[in-house]
N, C-alpha and C positions, 0 to 999 in steps of 0.2 A: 504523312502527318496531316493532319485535318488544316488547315489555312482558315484564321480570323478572320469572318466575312463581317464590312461591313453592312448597316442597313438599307437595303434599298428605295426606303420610304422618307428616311428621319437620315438624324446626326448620329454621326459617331458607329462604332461597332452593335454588334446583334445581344451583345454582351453587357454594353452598358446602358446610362440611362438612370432614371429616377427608379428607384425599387416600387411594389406595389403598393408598400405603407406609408413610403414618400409620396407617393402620385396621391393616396389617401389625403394625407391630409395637406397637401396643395390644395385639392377639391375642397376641402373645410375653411381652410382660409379663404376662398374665392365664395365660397356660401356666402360666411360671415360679411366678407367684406360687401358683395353686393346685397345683402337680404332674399339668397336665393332657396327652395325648399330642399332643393340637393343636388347630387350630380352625377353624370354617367360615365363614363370612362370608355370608351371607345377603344378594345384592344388594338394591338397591331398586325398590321395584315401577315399572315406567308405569302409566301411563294407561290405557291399550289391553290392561292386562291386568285391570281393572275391571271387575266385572257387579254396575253399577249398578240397579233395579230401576226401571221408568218411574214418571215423577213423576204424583201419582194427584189431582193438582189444577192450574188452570189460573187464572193471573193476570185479574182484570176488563182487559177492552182500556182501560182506562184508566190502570191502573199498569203493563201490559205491557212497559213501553221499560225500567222498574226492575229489573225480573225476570231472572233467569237461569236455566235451566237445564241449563248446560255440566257436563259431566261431571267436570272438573277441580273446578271450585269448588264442587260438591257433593259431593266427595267430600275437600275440604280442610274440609268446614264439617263433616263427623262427626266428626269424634274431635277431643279436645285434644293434647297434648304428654306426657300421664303412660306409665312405662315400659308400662301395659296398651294405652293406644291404640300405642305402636310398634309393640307385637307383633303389635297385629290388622293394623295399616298393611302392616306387611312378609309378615304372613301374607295377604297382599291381600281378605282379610275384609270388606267394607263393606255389609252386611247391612240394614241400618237407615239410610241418609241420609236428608237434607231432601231435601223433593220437586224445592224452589222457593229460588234466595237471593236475596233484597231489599236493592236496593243505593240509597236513599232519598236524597238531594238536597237536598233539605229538613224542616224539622219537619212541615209540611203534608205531605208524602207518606209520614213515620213517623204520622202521624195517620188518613189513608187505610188504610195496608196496614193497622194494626192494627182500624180498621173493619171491614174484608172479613175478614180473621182471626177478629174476634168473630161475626159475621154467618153466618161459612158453619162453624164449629167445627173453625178449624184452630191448629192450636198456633203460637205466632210464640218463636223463640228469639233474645234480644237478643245482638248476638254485637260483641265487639270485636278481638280478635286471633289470640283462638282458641288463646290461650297457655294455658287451663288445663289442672292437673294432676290433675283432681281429677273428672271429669263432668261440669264444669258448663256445657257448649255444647253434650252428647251428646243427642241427640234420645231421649225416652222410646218405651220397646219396646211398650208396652200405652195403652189409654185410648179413649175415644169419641168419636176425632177423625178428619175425615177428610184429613188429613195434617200435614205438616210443612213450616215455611218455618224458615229462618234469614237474621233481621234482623239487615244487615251494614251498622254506621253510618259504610263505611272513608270515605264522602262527606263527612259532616259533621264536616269536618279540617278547621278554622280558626281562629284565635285572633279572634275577633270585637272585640272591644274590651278598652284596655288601662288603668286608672285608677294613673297612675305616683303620685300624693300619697297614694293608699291603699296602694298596694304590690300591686293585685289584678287581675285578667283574667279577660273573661268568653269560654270558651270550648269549641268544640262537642266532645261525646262521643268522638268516630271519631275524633280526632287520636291520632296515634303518638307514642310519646314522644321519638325522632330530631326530626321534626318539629317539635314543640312546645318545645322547648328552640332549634332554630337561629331560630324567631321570638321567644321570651324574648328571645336572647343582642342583638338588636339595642338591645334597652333596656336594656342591661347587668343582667337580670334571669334570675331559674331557679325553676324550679318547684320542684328539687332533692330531686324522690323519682324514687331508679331502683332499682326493682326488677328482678332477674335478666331478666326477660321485656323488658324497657325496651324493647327495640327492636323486638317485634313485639306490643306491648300499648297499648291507646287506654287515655284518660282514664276513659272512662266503663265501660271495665272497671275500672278501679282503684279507681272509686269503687264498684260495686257489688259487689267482692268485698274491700271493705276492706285496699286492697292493702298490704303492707308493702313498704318501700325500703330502699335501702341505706344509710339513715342510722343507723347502732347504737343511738343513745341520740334523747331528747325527740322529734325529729319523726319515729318509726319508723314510723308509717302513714300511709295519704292520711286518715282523719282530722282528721287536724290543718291541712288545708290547705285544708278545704270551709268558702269562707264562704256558700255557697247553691246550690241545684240548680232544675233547671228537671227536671219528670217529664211522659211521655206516658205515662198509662195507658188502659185502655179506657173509664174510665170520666171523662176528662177528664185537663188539665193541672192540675198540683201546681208549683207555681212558690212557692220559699222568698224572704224578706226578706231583702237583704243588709246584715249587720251585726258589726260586729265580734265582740258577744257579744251575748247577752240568755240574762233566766229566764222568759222568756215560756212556760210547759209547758213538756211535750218538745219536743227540736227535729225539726222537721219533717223536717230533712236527714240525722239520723239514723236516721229511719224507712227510707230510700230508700240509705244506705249500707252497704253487705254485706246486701243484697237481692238479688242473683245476679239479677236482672233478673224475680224473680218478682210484682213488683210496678207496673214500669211501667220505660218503656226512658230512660234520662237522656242526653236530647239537648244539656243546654248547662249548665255550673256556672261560677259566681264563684269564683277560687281563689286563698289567700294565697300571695306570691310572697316570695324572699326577693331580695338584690344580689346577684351571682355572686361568689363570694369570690375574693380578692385574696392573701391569707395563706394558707399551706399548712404543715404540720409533720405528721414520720411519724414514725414509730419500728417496732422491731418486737421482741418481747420474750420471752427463753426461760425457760422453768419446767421444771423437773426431775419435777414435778408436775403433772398435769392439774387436778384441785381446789386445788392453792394458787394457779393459773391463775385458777380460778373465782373463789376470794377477792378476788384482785386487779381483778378485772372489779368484783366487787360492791363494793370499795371505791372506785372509779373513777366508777361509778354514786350514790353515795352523794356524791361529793363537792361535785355540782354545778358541772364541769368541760362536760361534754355535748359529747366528742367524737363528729365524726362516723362514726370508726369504731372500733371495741372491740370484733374479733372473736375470738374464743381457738378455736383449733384444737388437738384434742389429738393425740398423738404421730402416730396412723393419719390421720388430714386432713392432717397437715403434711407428712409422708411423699408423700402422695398428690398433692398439687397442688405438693412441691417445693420447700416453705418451711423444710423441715429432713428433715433426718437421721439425725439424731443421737439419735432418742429422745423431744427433747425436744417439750414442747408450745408453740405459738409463740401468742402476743397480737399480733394487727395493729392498729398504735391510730392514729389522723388526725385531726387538726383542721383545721379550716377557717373563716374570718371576712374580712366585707368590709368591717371595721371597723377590726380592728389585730391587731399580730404575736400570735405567737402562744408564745413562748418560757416565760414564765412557765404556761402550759397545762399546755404540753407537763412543764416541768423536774417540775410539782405530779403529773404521771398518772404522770409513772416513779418519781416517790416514795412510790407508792402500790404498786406492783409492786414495787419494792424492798423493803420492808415485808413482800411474801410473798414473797418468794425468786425474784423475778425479776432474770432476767439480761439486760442489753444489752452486746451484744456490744463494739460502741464507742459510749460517750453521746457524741461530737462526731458522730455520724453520723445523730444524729437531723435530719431534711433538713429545711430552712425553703421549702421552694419547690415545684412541680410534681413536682419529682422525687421525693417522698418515696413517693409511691404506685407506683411505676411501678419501683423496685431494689429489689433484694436480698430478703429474704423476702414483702414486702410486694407488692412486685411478683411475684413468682411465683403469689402467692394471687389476685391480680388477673388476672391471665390465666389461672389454672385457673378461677376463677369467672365470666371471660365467655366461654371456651370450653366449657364445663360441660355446656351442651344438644346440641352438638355430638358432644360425646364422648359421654355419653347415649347419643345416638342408635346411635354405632359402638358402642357396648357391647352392644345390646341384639342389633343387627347380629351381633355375633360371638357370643351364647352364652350371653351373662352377663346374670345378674338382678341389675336397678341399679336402686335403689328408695330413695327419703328419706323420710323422716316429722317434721314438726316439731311443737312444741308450744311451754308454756310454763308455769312453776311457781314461786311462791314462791322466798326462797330458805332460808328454816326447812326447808324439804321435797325442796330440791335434790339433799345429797348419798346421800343413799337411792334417790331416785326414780330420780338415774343412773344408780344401781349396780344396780338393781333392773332397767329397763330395758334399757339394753348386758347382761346377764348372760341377760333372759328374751329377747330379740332373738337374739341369739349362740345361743344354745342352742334356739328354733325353725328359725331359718334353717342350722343344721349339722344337724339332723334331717331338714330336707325338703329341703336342696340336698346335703346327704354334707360339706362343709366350706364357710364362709362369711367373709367380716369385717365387722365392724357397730365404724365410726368417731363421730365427734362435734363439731360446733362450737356454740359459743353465737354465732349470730347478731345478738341481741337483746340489751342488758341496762336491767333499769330497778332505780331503788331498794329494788323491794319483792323483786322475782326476775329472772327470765332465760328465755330460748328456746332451749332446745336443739334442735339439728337431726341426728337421725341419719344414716346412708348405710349400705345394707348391698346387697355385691357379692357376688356366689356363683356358679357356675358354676351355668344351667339346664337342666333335662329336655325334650330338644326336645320339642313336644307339650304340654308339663306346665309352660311357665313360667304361664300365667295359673293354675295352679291351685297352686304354689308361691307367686305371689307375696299371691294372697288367701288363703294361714292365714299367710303371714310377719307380712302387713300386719293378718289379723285378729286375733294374738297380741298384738302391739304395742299396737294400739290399746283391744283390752279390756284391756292393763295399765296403759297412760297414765289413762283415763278411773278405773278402781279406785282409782289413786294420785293423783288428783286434779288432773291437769294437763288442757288441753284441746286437742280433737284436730285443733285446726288456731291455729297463732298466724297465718301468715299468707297462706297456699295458699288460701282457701275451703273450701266444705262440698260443694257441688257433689253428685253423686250416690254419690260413691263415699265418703264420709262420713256420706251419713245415716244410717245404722244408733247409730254414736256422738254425733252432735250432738242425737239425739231423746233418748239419756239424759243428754247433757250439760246441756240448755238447762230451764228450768226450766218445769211443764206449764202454770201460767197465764201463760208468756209464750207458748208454743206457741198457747192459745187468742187470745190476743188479733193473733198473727201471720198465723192462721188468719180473724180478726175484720176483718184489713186487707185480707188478699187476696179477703175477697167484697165486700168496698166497694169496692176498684178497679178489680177482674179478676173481676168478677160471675160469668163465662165458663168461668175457670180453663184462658185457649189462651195465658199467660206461663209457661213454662219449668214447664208441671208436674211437681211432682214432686221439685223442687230444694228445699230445707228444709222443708217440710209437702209432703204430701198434695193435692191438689185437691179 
């Protein structure tokens, strides 16, 4: 039987995607909206238009049946998903792949290749979905290695055991999160973090680049869901206690989370689960204001309510994904519980929106059921954000420089940093693209502050978008970090970060990070290069 191949350029399968009459008239809107004379569409590459460079290392005949080195899936395993790996995808570029990708079976044979790894000085990259946006699966261009593999744990997809009177499962790395939720849902259980990527992102990435989901408020990252990990590193397995809590030191597991895999590859973790919720309530809420939007957020976060969604879009996001029109800025807010209704929640968070000048359209129209997510503004936001990577991709297809940046800040320091931001953003990216638009949503909100996420579209210089998009992106980011925000809430650091995470992070945590990766990666063949140095 023929096997669904993903894209090895783009998101998603070979199959999906914007149709030609959709990319069509994307391209018509993107005319309009900037006053351009038209546009070109940039097919997608094959295969067969690849010149890949031969692989300059050779599996031991005894992990040989593991090995691959088909030209497809080495040339899926270079780049991630950010608008720079499209361009090079579609400019069929692939310069730099893994030699070799390691498809492991079991912990014993992630134990094996990273042997032969250490042993012959070749870099091993722990690879789960290869959804990042950020560098951090891209193979390093320099070093003292004599090649590159990439460690692909799509094998070790299983929910191994299940402790229903803890609420917990212990389960392998490689699982997808499609996957891992239809074996939850038998238990009437959910892991209930979906991050954008969900569908083509494992566990054990999520754990090592501290993923954030789509839950707004309390369980916003995986985080909060690690009761224990199991680590392969080169220098032995690291297997944590499972427990609900302890102040035993530092926790082990936090060592090995948002590790980008420079530490050791996490073949299996205990995870806290929740009951798949029963109760549903939506709403969706308009401001005449974008910051008295915000207020409302931060009062909502303040309350101790802990809806699972409390996204505020301002006027250009709502515009964009179709949730208004009108100007206004819209709040997508949802609750969810597998405990009881949910009415009183909900009546308390538009009382709080109220208070800033938010408007609901019709309060009987706040939905107690499935539906509340899936109509009317709420639902339009929902299908522009899991069509998102999709259109990405056609965007980048047709011309336009489509690029996000998120962060996250206090909320003493909010409404400057915004305005500071969208104004220095706006005003690089009309300099280097000739005119731009830079929108906003807060993703995130917690007690103390919030996550804003920018978007900035602009028509690009053929030839000249990577060299537009690194001063857009490196304006932004030395303004973020000046103004005291950090230059990733929940994308990772990955390669295309590190320049700002080394003045973000503090230098004796750098040493002592630097301190771990020669106690377990004596070698330095984990992912060099991804947040220290080797």
């Amino acid at each position: 039987m023929a096997t669904r191949k993903r894209k090895f350029w783009g998101w998603g399968y070979e199959d999906q995607g914007l149709s030609l009459e959709e990319q069509r008239k994307l391209g018509e809107r993107m005319t309009q909206r900037f006053g351009l004379t038209g546009f070109k569409l940039t097919p997608a590459p094959t295969i067969d238009q690849i010149a890949l460079r031969k692989p300059r290392v050779a599996p031991p005949s005894a992990l040989a049946a593991i090995f691959s080195a088909d030209p497809h899936e080495r040339a899926g395993h270079t780049y991630g998903k950010s608008f720079r790996d499209i361009v090079r995808g579609l400019r069929r570029e692939f310069p730099n792949p893994p030699d070799l990708i390691a498809f492991p079976t079991s912990e014993q044979e992630v134990v094996a290749v990273l042997e032969w790894c250490d042993a012959e000085r070749i870099i091993a990259i722990p690879y789960g979905g290869g959804s990042s946006v950020v560098g951090g699966t891209e193979p390093p261009v320099a070093g003292d290695y004599r090649g590159v593999i990439s460690l692909d744990l799509a094998r070790l997809d299983r929910v191994l055991e299940i402790d229903r009177r803890s609420r917990t499962a212990r389960i392998q790395g490689g699982i997808f999160g499609p996957a891992l939720e239809d074996e939850l849902k038998l238990y009437r259980l959910t892991l209930r973090h979906f991050p954008q990527s969900f569908e083509f992102s494992s566990l054990g990435g999520w754990i090592a680049t501290r993923s954030g989901g789509h839950y707004a408020t309390l369980y916003t990252h995986i985080d909060d869901f690690v009761e224990s990990t199991r680590v392969v590193t080169p220098a032995g397995i690291v297997e944590s206690r499972r427990l609900p809590g302890s102040g035993a030191g530092p926790s082990p597991d936090r060592m090995f989370i948002g590790s980008e895999g420079i530490l050791g590859v996490i073949t299996e973790a205990w995870m806290r689960l929740q009951d798949r919720p029963s109760f549903r309530a939506g709403a969706s809420v308009m401001f005449d204001d974008f910051m008295r939007g915000a207020e409302a957020v931060r009062a909502i976060a303040l309350s101790g309510l802990y809806p699972a969604n409390c996204r505020l879009l301002d006027a250009g996001e709502a515009a964009n994904s179709g949730a208004s029109r009108d100007g206004s800025a819209v709040l997508v807010l949802a609750f969810e519980s597998a405990d009881h209704p949910l009415d009183a929640w909900m009546k308390r968070a538009l009382e709080c929106c109220a208070d800033h000048g938010g408007r609901i359209p019709d309060p009987e129209a706040a939905a107690h059921d499935a539906a509340a997510t899936h109509e009317g503004a709420a639902g339009a936001w929902r299908q522009a954000f899991l069509a998102g990577p999709y259109v990405h991709d056609a965007m980048v297809a047709l011309g336009m420089l489509n690029e996000t940046f998120e962060t996250a800040i206090t909320w003493d320091r909010f409404a400057d940093f915004h305005s500071r931001m969208m104004e220095r953003t706006l005003e690089v990216a009309r300099r280097v693209c000739g005119q731009a638009t830079v929108t906003c949503r807060l993703t995130h909100a917690y007690p103390d502050g919030a996550a804003p996420y920018y978007t900035v579209i602009a028509p690009a210089l053929a030839g000249g978008e990577l060299a537009q998009w690194a001063e857009i992106k490196g304006a932004a980011s030395d303004l973020l970090i000046e103004l005291g925000g950090t230059i990733t809430h929940h994308h990772a650091v990955g390669r295309d970060h590190r320049p700002w995470y080394d003045r973000q992070r503090p230098e004796g945590f750098a040493r002592a990070l630097k301190a771990a990766k020669r106690a377990l990666d004596p070698n330095a063949i984990l992912n060099p290069g991804v947040l220290i140095d080797p």
